[in-house]
VOBA-1610 file (N, C-alpha, C; in pm, whole numbers, padded with zeros to 5 digits, always signed):
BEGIN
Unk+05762-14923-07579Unk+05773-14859-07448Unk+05915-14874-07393Unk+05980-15020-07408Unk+06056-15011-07375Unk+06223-14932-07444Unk+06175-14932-07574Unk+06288-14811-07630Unk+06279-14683-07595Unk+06148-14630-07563Unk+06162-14490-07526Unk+06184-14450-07392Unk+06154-14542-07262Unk+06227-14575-07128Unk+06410-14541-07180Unk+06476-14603-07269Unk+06580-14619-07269Unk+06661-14461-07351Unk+06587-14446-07463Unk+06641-14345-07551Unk+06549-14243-07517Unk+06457-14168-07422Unk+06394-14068-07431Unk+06536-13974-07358Unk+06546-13873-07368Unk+06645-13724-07346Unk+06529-13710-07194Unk+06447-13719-07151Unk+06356-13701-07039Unk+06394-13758-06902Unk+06395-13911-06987Unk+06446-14021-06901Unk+06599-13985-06836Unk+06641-13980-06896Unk+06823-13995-06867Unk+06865-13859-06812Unk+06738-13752-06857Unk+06811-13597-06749Unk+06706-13657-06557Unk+06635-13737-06579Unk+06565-13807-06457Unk+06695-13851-06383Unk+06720-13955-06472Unk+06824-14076-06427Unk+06976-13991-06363Unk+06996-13893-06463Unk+07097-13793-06390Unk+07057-13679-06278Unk+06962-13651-06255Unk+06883-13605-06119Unk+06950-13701-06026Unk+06887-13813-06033Unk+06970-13904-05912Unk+07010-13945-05868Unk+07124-13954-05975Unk+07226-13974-05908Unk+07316-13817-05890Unk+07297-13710-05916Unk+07346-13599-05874Unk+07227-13561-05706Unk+07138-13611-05676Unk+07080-13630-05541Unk+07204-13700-05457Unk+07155-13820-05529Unk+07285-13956-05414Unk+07380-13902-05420Unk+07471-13814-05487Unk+07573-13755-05470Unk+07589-13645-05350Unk+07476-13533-05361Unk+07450-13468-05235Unk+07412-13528-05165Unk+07355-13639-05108Unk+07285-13690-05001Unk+07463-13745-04933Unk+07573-13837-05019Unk+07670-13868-04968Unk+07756-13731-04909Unk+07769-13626-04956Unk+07821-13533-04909Unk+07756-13464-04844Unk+07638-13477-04745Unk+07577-13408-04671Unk+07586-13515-04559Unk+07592-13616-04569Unk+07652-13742-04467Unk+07763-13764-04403Unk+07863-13697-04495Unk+08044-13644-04450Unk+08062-13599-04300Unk+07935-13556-04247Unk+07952-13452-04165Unk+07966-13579-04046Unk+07933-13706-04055Unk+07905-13805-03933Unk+08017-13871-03939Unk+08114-13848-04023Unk+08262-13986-04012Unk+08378-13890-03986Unk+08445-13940-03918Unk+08607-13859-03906Unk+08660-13798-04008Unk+08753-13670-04020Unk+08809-13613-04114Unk+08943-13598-04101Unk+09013-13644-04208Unk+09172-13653-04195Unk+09223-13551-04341Unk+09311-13469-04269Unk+09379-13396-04396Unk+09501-13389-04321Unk+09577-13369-04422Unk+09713-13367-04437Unk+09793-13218-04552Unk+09877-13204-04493Unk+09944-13079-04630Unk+10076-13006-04558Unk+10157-12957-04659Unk+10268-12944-04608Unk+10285-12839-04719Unk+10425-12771-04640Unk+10446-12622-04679Unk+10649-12627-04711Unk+10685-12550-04814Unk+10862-12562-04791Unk+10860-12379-04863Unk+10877-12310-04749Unk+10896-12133-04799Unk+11043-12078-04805Unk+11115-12055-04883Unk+11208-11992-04855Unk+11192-11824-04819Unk+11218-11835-04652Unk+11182-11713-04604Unk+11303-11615-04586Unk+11329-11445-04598Unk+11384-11376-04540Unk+11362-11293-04424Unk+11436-11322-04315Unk+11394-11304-04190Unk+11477-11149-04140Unk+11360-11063-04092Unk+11430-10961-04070Unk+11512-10965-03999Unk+11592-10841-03930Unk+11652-10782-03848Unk+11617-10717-03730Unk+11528-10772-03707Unk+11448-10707-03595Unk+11463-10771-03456Unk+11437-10739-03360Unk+11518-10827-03247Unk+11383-10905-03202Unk+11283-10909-03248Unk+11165-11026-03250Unk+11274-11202-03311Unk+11352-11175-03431Unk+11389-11312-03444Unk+11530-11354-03373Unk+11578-11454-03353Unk+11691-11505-03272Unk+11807-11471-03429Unk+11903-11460-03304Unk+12012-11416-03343Unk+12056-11491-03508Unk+12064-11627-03487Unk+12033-11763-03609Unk+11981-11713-03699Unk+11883-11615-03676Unk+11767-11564-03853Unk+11771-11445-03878Unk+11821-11388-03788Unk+11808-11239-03800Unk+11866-11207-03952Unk+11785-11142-04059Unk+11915-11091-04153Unk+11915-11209-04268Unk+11851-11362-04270Unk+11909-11444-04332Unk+11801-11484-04398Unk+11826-11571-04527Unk+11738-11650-04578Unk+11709-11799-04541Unk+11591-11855-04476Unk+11627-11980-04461Unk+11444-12006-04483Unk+11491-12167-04507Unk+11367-12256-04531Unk+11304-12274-04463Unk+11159-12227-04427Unk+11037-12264-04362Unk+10994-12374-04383Unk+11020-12506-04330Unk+10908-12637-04395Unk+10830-12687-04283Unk+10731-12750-04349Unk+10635-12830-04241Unk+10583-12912-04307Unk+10495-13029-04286Unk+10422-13165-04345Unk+10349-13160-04186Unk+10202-13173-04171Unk+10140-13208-04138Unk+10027-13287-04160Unk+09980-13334-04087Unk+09845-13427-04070Unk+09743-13397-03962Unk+09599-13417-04010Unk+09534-13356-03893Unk+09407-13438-03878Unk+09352-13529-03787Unk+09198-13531-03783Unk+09155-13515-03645Unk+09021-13523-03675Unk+08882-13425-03617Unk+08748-13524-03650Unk+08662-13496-03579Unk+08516-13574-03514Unk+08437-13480-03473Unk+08321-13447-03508Unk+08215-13430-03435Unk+08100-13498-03370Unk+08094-13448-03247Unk+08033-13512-03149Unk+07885-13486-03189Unk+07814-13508-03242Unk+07657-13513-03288Unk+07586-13513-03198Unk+07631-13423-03082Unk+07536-13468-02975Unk+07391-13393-02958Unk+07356-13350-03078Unk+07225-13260-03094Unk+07163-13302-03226Unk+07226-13367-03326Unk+07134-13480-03438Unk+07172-13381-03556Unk+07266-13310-03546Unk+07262-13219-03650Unk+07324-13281-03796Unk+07420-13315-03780Unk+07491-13391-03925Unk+07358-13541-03923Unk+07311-13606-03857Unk+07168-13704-03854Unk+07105-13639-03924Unk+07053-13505-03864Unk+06967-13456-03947Unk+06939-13422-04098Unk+07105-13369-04107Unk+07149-13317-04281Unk+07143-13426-04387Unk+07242-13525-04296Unk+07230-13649-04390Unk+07082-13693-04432Unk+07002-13686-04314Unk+06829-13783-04338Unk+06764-13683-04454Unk+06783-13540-04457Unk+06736-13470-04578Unk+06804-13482-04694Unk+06943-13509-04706Unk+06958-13571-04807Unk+06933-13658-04894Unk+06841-13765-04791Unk+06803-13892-04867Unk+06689-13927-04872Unk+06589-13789-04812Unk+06482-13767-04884Unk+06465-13692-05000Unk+06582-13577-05017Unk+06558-13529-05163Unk+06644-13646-05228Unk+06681-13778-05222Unk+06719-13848-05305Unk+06608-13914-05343Unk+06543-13944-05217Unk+06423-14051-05254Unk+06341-13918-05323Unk+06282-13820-05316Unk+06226-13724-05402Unk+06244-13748-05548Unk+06393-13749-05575Unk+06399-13776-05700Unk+06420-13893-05785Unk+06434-13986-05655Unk+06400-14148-05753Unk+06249-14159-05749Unk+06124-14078-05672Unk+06019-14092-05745Unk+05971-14006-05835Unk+05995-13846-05859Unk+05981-13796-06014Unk+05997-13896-06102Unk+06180-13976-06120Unk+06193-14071-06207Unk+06104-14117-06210Unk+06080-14196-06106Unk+05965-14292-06161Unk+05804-14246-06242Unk+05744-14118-06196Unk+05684-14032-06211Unk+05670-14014-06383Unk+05782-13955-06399Unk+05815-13959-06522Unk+05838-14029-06627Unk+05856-14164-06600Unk+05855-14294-06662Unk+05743-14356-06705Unk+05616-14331-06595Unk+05495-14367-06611Unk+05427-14282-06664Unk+05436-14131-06704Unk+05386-14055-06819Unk+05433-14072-06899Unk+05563-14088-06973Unk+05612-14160-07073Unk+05567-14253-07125Unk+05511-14380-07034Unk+05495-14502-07080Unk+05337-14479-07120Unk+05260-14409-07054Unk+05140-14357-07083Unk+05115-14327-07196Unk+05203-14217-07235Unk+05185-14149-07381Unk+05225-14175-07464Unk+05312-14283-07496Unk+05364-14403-07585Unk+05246-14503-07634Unk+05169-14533-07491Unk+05051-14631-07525Unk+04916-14549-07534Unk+04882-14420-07547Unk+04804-14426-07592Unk+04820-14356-07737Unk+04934-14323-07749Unk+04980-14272-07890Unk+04964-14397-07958Unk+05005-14492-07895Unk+05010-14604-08012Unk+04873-14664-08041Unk+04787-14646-07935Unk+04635-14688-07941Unk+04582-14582-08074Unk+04598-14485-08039Unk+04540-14339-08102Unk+04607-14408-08273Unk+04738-14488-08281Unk+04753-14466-08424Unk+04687-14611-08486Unk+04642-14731-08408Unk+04591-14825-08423Unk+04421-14736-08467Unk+04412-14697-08393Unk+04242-14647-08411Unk+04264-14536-08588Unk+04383-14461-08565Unk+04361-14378-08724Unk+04391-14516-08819Unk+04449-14611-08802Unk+04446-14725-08908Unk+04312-14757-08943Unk+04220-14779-08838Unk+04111-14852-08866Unk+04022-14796-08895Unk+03989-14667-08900Unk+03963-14538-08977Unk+03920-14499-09077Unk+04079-14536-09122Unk+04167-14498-09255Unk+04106-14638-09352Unk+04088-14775-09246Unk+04013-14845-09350Unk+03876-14856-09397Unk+03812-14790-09248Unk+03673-14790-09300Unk+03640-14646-09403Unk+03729-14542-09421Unk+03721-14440-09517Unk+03751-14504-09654Unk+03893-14596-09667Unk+03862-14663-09805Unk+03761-14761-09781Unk+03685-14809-09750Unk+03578-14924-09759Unk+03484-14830-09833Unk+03453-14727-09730Unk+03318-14622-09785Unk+03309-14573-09886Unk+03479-14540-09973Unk+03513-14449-10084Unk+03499-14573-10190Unk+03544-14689-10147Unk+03482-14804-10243Unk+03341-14853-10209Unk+03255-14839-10159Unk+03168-14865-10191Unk+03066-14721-10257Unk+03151-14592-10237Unk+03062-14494-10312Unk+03084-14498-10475Unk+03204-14546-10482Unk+03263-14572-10611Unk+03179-14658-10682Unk+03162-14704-10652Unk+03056-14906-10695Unk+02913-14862-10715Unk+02864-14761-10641Unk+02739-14732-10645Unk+02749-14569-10763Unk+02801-14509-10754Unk+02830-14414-10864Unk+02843-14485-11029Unk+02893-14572-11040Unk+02933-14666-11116Unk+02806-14721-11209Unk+02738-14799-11076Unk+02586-14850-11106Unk+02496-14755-11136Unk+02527-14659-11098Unk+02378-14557-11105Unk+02441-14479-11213Unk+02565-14440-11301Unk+02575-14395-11462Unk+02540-14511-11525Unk+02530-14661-11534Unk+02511-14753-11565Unk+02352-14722-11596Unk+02262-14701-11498Unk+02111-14728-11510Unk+02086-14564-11566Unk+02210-14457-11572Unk+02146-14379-11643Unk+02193-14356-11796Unk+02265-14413-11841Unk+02310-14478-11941Unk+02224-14580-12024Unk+02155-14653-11935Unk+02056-14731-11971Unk+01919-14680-12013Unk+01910-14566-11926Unk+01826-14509-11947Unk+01683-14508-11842Unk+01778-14577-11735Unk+01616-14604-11636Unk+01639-14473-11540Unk+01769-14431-11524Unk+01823-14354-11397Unk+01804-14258-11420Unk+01836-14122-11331Unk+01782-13979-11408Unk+01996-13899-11368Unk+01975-13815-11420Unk+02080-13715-11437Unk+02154-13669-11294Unk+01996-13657-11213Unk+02012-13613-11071Unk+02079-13671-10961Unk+02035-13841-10971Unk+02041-13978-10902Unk+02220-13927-10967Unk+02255-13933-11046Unk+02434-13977-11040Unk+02489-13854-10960Unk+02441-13706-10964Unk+02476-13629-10910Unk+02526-13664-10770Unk+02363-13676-10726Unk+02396-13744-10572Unk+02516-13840-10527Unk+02522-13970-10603Unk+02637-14010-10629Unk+02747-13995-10588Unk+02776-13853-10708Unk+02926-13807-10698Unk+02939-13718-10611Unk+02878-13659-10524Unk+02855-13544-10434Unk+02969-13591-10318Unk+02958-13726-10226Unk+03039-13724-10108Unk+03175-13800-10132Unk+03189-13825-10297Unk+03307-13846-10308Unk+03446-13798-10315Unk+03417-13666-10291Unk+03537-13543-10295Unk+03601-13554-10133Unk+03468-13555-10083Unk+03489-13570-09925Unk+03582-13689-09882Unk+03528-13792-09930Unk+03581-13893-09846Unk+03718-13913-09888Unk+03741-13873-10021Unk+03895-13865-10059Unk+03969-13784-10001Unk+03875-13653-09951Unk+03987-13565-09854Unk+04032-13635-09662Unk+03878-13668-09691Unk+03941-13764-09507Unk+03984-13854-09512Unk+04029-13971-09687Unk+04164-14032-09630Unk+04273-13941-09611Unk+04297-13887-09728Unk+04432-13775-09747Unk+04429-13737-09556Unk+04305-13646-09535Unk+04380-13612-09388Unk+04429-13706-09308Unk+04350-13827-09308Unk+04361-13952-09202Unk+04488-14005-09249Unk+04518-14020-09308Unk+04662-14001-09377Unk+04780-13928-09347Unk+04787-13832-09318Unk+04851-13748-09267Unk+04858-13719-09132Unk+04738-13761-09056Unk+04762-13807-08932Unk+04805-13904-08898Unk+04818-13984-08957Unk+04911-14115-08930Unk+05030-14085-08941Unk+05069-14000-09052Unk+05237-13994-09003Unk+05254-13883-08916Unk+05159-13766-08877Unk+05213-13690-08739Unk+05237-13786-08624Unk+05092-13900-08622Unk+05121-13986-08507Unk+05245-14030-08526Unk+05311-14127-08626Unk+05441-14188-08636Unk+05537-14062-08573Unk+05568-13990-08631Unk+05642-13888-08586Unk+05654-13868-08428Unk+05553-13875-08336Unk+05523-13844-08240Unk+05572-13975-08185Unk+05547-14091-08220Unk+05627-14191-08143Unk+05767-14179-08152Unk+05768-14195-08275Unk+05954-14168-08291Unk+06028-14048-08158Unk+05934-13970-08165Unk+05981-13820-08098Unk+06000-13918-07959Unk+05909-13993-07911Unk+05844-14011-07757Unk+05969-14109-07744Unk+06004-14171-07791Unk+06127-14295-07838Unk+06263-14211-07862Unk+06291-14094-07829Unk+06402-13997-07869Unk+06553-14056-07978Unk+06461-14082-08078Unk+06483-14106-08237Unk+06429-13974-08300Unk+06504-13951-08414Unk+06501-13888-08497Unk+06388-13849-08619Unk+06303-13717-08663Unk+06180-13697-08724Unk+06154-13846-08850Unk+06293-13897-08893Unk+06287-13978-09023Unk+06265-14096-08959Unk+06300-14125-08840Unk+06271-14273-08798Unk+06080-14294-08774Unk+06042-14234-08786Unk+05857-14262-08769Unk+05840-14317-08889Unk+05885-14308-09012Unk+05827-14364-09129Unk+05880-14530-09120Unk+05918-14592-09065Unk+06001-14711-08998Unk+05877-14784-08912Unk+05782-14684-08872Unk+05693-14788-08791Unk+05557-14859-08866Unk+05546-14999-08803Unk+05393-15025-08916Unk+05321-15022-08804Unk+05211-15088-08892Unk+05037-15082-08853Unk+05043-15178-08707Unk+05007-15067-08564Unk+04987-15185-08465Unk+04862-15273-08485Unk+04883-15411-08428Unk+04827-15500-08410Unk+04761-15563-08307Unk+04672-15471-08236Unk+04631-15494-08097Unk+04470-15536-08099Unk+04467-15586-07965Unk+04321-15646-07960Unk+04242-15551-07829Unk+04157-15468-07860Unk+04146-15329-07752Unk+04010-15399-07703Unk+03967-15520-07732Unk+03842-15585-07658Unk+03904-15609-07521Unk+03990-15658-07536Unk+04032-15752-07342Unk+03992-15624-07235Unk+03921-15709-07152Unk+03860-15586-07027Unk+04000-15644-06889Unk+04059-15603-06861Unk+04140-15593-06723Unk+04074-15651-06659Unk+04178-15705-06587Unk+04062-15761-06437Unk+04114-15696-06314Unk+04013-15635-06227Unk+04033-15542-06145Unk+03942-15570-06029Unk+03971-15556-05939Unk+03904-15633-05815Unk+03817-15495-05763Unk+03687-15561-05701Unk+03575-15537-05675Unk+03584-15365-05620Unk+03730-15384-05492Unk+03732-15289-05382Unk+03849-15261-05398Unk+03910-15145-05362Unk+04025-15113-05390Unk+04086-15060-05256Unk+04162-15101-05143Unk+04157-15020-05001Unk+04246-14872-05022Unk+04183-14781-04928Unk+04204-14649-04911Unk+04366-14625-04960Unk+04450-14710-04871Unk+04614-14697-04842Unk+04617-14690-05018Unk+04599-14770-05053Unk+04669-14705-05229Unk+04643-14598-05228Unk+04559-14491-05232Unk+04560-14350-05289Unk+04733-14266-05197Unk+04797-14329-05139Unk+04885-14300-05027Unk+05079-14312-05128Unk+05032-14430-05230Unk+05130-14477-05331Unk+05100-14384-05455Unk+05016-14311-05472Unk+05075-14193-05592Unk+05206-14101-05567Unk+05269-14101-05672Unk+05367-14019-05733Unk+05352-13897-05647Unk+05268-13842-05643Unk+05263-13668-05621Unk+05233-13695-05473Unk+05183-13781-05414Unk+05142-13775-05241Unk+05292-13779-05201Unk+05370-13923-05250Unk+05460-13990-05231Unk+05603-13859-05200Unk+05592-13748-05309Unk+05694-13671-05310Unk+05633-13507-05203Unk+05509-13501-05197Unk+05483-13448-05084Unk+05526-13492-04951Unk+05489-13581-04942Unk+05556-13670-04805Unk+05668-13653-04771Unk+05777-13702-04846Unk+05889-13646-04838Unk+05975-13548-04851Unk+05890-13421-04903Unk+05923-13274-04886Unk+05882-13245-04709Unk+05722-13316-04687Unk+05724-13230-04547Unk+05843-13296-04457Unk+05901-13407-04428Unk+05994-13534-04388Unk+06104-13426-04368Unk+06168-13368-04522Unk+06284-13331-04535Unk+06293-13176-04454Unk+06196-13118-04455Unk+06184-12995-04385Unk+06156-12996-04252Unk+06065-13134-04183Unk+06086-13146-04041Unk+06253-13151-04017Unk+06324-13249-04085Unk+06447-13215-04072Unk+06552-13067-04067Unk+06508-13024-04177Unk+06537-12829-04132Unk+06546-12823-04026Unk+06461-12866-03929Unk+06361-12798-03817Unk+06515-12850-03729Unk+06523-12966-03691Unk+06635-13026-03658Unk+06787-12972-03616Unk+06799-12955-03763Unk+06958-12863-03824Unk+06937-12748-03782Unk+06821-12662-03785Unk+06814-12501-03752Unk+06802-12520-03594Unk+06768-12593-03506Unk+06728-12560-03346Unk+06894-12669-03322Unk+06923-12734-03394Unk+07083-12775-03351Unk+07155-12672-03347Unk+07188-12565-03454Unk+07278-12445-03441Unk+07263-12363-03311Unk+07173-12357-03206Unk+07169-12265-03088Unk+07271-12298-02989Unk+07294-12498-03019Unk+07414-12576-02948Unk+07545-12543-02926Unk+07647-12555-02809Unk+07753-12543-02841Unk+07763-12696-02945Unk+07868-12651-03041Unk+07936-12729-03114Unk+08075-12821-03060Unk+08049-12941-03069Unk+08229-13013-02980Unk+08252-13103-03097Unk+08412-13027-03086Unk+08492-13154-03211Unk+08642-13211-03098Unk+08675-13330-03165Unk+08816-13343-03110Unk+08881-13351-03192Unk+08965-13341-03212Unk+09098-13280-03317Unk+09253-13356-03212Unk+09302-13421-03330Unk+09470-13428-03287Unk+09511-13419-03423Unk+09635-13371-03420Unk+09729-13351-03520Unk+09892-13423-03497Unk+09990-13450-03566Unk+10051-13507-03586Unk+10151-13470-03695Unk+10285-13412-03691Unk+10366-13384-03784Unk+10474-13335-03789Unk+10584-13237-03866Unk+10694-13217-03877Unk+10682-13050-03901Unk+10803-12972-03831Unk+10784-12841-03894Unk+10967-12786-03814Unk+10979-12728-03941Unk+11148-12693-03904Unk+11196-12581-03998Unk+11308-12523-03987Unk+11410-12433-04048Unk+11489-12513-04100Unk+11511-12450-04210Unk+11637-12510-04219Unk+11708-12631-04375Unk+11732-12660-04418Unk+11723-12783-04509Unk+11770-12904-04480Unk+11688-12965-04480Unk+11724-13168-04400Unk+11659-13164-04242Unk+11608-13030-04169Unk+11568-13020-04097Unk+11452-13078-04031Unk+11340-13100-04140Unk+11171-13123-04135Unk+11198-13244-04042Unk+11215-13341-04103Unk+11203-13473-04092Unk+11307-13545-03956Unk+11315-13493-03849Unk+11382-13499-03727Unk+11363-13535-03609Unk+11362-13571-03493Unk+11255-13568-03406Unk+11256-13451-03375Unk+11361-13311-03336Unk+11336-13210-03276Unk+11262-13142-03353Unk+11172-13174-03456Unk+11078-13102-03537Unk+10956-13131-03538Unk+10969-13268-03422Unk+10802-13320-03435Unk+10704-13202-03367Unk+10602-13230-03396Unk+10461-13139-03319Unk+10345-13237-03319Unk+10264-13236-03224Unk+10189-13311-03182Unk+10059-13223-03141Unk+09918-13249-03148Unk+09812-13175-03040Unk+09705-13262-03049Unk+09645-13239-02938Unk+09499-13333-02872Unk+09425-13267-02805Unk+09319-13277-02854Unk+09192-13235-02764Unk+09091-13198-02807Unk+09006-13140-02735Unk+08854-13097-02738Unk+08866-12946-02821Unk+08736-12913-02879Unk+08697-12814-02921Unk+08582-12754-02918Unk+08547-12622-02860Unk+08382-12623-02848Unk+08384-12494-02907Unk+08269-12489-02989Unk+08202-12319-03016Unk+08082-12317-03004Unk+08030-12190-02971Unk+07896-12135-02918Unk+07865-12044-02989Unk+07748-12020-03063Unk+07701-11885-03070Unk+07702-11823-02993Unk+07686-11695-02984Unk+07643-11666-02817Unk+07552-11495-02895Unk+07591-11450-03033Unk+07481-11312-03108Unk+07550-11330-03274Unk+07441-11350-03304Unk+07414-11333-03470Unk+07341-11242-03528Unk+07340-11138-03548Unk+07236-11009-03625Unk+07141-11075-03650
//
């Protein structure tokens, strides 16, 4: 069980589900922490002749540069980035329980594959037991007709279910290595690695011990309730994010930086630029 947890191709496209979740859940969270960017520009511009530019550019080529920096906040004052983020980390938790989901059908069908190939072993021995003891009695009974007490018919009978039982080892046989195969497969190893496995060795008498009463709330811890739950969770959230958008929106924003003509210019004080303040938008008609 525990190699095919590790090497199943099932497991590990699970295991990459979620962390490509936690990945969206962190970038749907972005929206609640400050944002800082920065970027800068150096154009060598030609400036017309037009009496829009000062006398200085008219006609000339000169360097446009700037380096800025900029951050910004939103004011969450309607739960909206709360909201995005909290659905994020229910489709995370969504998909750390598939994983798990998926782990426990895995581990399922590992153990009863392996039960299923314990039971064709034991089978497979009581078919040779039977084929030797039809053998032994075929044996005895040309013996007593050889002797002369037995009749012609009596060996017939005999040899009659011995064709059979040689064919249901051969099949039982051959189901043993589809089963092998099928573990190997479930273990995401290769068709040749099943001939590698032997005869399990299990004791299928032990009864579990399992208590009398079982309370309601467990039926609440299945897999499939568990990821219902958190689909309806993540869509009350929708609900959230969609009646937040009717809000005006408020960010504050300052910026901070350099912007000049010129070459050696940027970096000056008469080139600094500065801004602060509030920002609001409104819907106010959307088709």
């Amino acid at each position: 069980v525990v190699l095919a947890v590790d090497q199943n191709p099932s497991m590990r496209v699970a295991a990459a589900r979620v962390r490509m979740a936690g990945g969206m859940a962190e970038t749907a969270g972005a929206g609640r922490y400050p944002q800082l960017d920065a970027g800068g520009r150096a154009t060598l511009r030609h400036y017309s002749e037009d009496a829009y530019h000062a006398a200085a550019l008219s006609g000339r080529d000169r360097w446009d540069n700037a380096a800025l920096a900029s951050a910004s906040y939103t004011l969450d004052l309607w739960g909206k980035e709360k909201a995005t983020y909290e659905i994020g980390l229910d489709e995370l938790a969504v998909k750390k329980v598939e994983a798990g989901l998926a782990r426990q059908e895995l581990e399922t069908a590992v153990v009863r594959t392996y039960i299923k190939l314990s039971l064709q072993y034991s089978l497979l021995d009581i078919a040779r037991e039977t084929l030797e003891q039809r053998t032994g009695m075929l044996r005895i009974t040309r013996k007593l007709y050889d002797s002369g007490i037995g009749s012609e018919l009596a060996v017939r009978q005999a040899e009659t279910p011995i064709p059979a039982t040689r064919a249901a080892i051969i099949a039982l046989e051959s189901e043993i290595t589809v089963t092998k195969q099928t573990l190997a497969a479930l273990s995401g190893r290769g068709p040749g690695a099943g001939t590698g496995i032997t005869r399990p060795t299990l004791r299928l008498n032990a009864i579990p011990p399992l208590p009398k009463e079982l309370p309601a709330e467990l039926t609440g811890r299945r897999p499939d309730i568990t990821i219902r739950r958190l689909r309806v969770e993540a869509a009350e959230g929708g609900i959230t994010v969609a009646k937040a958008a009717f809000y005006p929106n408020i960010n504050l924003a300052a910026a901070f930086g350099y912007a000049g003509i010129g070459v050696g210019n940027i970096f000056t004080k008469p080139a600094i630029e500065t801004g602060i303040g509030p920002a609001i938008s409104l819907p106010l008609f959307q088709g």
